[in-house]
DRENZAVO-973854 format. One record per residue (C-alpha): x, y, z; residue in one letter. Coordinates in steps of 0.02 Angstrom, whole numbers, plus 50000, padded with zeros to 5 digits. Last residue first. Example, Ala and Ser with C-alpha at 12.3 -4.5 7.8 and 13.67 -1.06 7.14 Angstrom:
2
506844994750357s;506154977550390a;
# end
This chain:
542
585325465552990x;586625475453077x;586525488052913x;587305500453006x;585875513553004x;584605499353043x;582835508353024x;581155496253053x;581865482253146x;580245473153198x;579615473153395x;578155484353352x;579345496253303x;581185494653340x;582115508353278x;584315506353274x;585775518053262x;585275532553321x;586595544953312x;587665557053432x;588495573253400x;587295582853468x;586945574953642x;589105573353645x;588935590153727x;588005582953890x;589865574353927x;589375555553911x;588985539654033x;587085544954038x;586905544353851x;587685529353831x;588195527653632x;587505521953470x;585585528153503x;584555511653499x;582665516953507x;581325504053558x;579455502153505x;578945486153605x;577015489253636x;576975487653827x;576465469553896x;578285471554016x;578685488154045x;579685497453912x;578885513853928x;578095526753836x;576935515453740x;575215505353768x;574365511353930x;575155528153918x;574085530553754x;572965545153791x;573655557153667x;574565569153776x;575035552253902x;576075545153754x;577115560953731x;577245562353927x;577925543353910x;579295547153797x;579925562853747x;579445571153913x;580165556154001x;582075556753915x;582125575853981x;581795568954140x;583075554154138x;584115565054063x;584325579154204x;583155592654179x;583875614054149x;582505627954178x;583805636954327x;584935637854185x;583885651254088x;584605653453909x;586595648653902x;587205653953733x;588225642053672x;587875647453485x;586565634453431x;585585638553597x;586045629253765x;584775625153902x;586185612153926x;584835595753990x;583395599553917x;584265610253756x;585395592153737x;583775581753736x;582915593253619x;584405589953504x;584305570953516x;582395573653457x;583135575753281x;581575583653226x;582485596953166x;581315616553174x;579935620753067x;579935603052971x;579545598053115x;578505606553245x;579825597653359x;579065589053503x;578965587853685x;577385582853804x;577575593453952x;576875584354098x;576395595254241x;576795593754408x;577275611254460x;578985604854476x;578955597854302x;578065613554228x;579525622554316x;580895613154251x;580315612554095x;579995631554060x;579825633653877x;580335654253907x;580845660954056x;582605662454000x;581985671653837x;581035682053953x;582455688354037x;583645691853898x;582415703653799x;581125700753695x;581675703253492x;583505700453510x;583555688053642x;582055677953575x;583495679153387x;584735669553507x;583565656453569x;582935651053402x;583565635453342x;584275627053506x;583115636353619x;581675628253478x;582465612253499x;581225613153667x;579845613153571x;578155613253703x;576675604253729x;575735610453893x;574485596853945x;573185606054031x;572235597354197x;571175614354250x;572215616254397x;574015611954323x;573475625654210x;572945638854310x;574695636154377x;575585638154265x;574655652954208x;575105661354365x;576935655854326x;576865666954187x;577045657453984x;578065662653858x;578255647653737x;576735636653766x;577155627253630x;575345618053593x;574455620953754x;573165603953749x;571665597553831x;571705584253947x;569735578753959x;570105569054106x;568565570354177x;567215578254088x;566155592554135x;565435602253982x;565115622554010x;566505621954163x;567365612954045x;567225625053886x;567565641153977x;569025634754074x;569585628353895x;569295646553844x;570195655153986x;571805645153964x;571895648253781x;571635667053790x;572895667153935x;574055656853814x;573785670153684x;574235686553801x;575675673653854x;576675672253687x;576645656553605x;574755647653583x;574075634153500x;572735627953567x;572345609453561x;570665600653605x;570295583453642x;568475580853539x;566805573953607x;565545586253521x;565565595753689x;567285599753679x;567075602853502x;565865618353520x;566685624753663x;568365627753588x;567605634953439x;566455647653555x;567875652853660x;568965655753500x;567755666553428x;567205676753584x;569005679953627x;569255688953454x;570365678253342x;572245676653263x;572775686253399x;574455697153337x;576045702053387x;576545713653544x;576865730653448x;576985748353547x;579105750353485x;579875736253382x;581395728953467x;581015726053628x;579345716453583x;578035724753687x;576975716553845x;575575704953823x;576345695453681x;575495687153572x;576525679253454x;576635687753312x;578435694153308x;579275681253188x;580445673953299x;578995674453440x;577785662753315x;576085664453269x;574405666253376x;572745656853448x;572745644353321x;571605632253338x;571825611253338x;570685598553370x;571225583953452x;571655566353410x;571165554153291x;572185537453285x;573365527853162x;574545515253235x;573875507153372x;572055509253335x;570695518753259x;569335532253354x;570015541953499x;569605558253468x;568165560253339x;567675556253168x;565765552253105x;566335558152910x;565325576152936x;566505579653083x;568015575253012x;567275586152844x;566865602052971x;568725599653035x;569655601752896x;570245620652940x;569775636052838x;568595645152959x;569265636653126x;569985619853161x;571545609253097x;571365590953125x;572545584453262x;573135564253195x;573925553553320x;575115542653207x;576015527053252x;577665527253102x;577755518752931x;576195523752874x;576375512852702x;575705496052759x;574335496652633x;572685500952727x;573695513652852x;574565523152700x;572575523352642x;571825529552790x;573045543552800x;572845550152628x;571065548452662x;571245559752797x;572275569452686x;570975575652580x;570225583152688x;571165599752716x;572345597252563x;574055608052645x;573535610252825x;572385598552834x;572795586852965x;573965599853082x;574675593653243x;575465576653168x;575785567253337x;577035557153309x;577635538653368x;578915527853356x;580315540653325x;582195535853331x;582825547653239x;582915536553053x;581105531953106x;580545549353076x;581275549452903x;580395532952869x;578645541852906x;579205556752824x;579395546052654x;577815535552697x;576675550152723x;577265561352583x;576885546452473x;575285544552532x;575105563852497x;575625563052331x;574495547952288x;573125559052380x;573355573752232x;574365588352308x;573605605352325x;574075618852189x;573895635452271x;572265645052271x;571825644952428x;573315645652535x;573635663152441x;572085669452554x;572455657652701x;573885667052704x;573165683552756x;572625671652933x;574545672452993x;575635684352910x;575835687752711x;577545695952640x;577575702952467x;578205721752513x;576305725852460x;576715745852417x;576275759952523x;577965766852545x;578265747552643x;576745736552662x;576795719652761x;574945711952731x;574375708052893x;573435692252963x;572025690453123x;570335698853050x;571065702652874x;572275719652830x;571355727052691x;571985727652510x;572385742852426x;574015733652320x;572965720752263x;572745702252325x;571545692652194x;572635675452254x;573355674252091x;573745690952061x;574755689852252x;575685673952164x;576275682752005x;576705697052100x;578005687152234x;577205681152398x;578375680052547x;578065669752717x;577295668252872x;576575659053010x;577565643852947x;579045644653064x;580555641952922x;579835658252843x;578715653652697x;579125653652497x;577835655952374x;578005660652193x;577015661752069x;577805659951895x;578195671851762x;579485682151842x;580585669851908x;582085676251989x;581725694651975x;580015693952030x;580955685052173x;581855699452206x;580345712152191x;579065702452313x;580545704052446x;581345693052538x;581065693452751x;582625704852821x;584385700852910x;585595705752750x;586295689952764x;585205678352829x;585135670652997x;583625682453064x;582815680352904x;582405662252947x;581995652752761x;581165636652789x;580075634752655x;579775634552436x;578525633852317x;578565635652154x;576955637552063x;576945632451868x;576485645651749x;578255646951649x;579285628851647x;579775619651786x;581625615451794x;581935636651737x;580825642951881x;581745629051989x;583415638251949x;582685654651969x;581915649652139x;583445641752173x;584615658452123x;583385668752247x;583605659252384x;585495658652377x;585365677552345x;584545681452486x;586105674652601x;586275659052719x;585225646052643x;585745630052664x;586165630652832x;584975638252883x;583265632552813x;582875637052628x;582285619252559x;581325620052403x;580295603952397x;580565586652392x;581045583252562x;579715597552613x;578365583652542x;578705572752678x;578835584752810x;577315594152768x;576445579552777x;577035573252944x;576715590553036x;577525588953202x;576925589253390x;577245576853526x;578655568553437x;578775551153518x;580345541753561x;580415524853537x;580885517653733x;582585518553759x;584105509753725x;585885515453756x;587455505453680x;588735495753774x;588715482853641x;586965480653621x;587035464653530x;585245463653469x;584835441553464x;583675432853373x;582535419253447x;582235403253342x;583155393453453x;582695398753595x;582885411253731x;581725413753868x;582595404354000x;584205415253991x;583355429554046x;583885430254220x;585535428554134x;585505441854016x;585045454554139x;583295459654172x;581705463154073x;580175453554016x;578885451253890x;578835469753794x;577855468553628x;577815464453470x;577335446953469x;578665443753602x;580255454453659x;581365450453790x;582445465153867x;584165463853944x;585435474554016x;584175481054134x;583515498854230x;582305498254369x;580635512454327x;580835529454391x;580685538254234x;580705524954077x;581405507254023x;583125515954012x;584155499853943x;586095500353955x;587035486253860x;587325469753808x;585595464053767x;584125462653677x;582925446853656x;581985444053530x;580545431653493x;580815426553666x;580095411653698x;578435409553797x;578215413653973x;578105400154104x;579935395354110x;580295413454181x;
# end
């Protein structure tokens, strides 16, 4: 030990999880940012000085930063200023429609309001809003509010006149416009919202940078190091590149970013392209990741693609957002330009599509360890399992979405698919290595709750969904660790605390492993070390 350096930290008192399979310590040194050596306090005695500071563990767990495998940064940022419908909050149309009428009266007439998070399946009368009530509520702006799973959402007049949508329009290639007695009921699936996409406001870059930093310290307060924001573009297509290069120029990206521009017609990705960008360019705290399609929407919502019927809604099995031929020939076009791909893709008609297209693309384009991506990967066979264990596919799934959603799978597919679905235990057998995540703001990105769903397979009502799919900790801690590291090609630097690793620590404010699996929910993180710097102290430890 005398030949290393001083510690410039050195934790201690307590459990440390340095990652799956790896020796556990009560100690960890820390220098220039990074992992120099773990043990217990005494072996480490010889790398404290006396300008080293001290973390008092005090029985408390720490674990390598966790890392959200999939989340939309942006959107997070500027949802904290935003409307805000998600249950709680809002449990009942009229709660929606009296903040729409309240923000109608903050604004002024003309201004958009816009609004997400709204899950019809919790409110009251257990329906999407209609056009009509927030017509009601704010009659001379647009309005735009989207279901808390962003494939969808609810248009009122002033906002379908904005976006030329009249009452005869046609259904586009991979969206719907809902229509009750022949009448646009106001709300837009998929690709038709691309259409009222258009002609919103976008936020100016200072917004955006801003959006950045304030989801960027929101992340830290759970513990999250790193993120991979699965959507560049989704609100300013471009423009938030530069948003991105600039938080990263001034300090003001707060956590390691891995950034998935969005493909297809409207996506960003013809400007990345233009600009020189592909996978792997930047560093340790800003990088360019995959490309991301959209192969279907969400279960909840009834467009994923589903290859048998929903139980509740006769013939219909959701929706492909494109033809085979289209998606085949986007994923092949940026696999050979260089680029990681990611599909997303819920039900299992839309994972096949994704499966056979990156077969497509690397039989077309040979490269070794290419490791494209399933985002979700919701309701998948165990054929397609293993199809992709052979073809090297990273499958990226939500567990908090059992937490969230679980109860309303059960109600729209059945009992046994819902257990089938986001099968970790199986992809883990099968040696895979689901990356997990949040799709944040969608769902919490309290990755503490995807912890508890790993281990419990519990929904937010108790209800047990597919106890055969259940990991112990030390599993479920690895798929939001080092298998979120490995889906963007950074094992090498984070995932782990081994020693040379970047030290990116969370401190959660009890022992995980020494706890019922309930107490999963009820516990906090209390400390995020980035870089080796405190970067969130909840207590104020100092």
């Amino acid at each position: 030990m005398n030949a290393l350096p001083k510690a410039d930290t050195l934790l201690k008192g307590g459990r440390i999880w340095r990652g799956l399979g790896l020796p556990e310590a009560s100690a960890l040194a820390l220098w220039k940012g990074r992992v120099l050596a773990a043990g217990t306090e005494s072996e480490l005695s010889g790398l404290v000085g006396p300008a080293t500071g001290v973390v008092d563990l005090r029985g408390r767990l720490a674990v390598p930063g966790f890392c959200d495998a999939h989340e939309h940064l942006i959107p997070i940022g500027l949802g904290l200023v935003e409307l805000d419908f998600k249950p709680p909050r809002a449990t009942a149309i009229a709660q929606i429609v009296d903040a729409v009428a309240a923000e109608a009266r903050r604004l002024g007439p003309g201004a958009w309001i816009i609004g997400r998070g709204y899950d019809h399946f919790h409110l009251d009368v257990k329906r999407h809003p209609l056009r009509d009530e927030l017509d009601r509520a704010a009659p001379d702006n647009p309005v735009y509010i989207r279901r808390t799973c962003g494939h969808m959402g609810v248009a009122n007049s002033r906002a379908l006149a904005a976006a030329g949508i009249p009452e005869g329009v046609n259904d586009p290639p991979g969206g719907a416009f809902e229509r009750r007695d022949g009448r646009l009921t106001g709300l837009v699936q998929e690709r038709a919202q691309e259409v009222v996409y258009r002609v919103m406001p976008k936020p100016d870059r200072a917004r955006l940078v801003e959006a950045i930093e304030r989801g960027g310290r929101h992340c830290l307060s759970q513990g999250l190091t790193s993120v991979v924001d699965a959507g560049v573009g989704l609100r300013a297509k471009f423009e938030e590149w530069f948003a991105y290069r600039e938080a990263r120029q001034t300090g003001r990206l707060p956590v390691r970013s891995y950034l998935s521009f969005t493909g297809g017609p409207d996506g960003a990705l013809a400007d990345a392209r233009a600009a020189g960008l592909v996978t792997g360019f930047g560093d340790e705290m800003m990088r360019i990741g995959p490309v991301k399609f959209w192969a279907d929407g969400s279960a909840g919502g009834r467009t994923a693609a589903m290859s048998e019927p929903y139980r509740c809604c006769g013939s219909e099995k959701g929706m492909l957002c494109f033809e085979d031929r289209e998606m085949e020939a986007m994923v092949g076009d940026v696999h050979a330009a260089g680029w990681q791909i990611a599909i997303h893709a819920i039900g299992d008609a839309a994972i096949e599509q994704a499966i056979v297209a990156i077969e497509k693309a690397l039989k077309a384009q040979p490269k070794a360890d290419a490791r494209p991506r399933i985002e979700h990967c919701g309701f998948v066979t165990d054929r397609q399992i293993g199809e992709m264990r052979r073809l090297g596919i990273i499958p990226s799934p939500q567990p908090v979405f059992i937490h969230e959603f679980g109860d309303l799978y059960v109600d729209v597919l059945g009992e046994a698919r819902s257990e089938a679905s986001y099968p970790m235990r199986r992809w883990h057998d099968r040696g895979l290595r689901p990356a997990a995540g949040s799709d944040a703001p969608v769902s919490s990105d309290n990755p503490l709750i995807g912890l508890h769903v790993m281990v419990t397979r519990k929904t937010d009502r108790g209800r047990v969904l597919g106890s055969s799919e259940t990991l112990p900790l030390a599993e479920a801690l690895h798929t939001f660790t080092a298998n979120g590291a490995y889906s963007a090609f950074a094992e090498a630097e984070r995932g782990t605390l081994e020693a040379g690793m970047l030290a990116d620590i969370a401190v959660i404010d009890r022992d995980l492993f020494a706890v019922d699996p309930a107490e999963l929910l009820e516990a906090r993180v209390d400390l995020t070390i980035l870089g080796g710097e405190v970067r969130y102290d909840r207590l104020g430890e100092g």
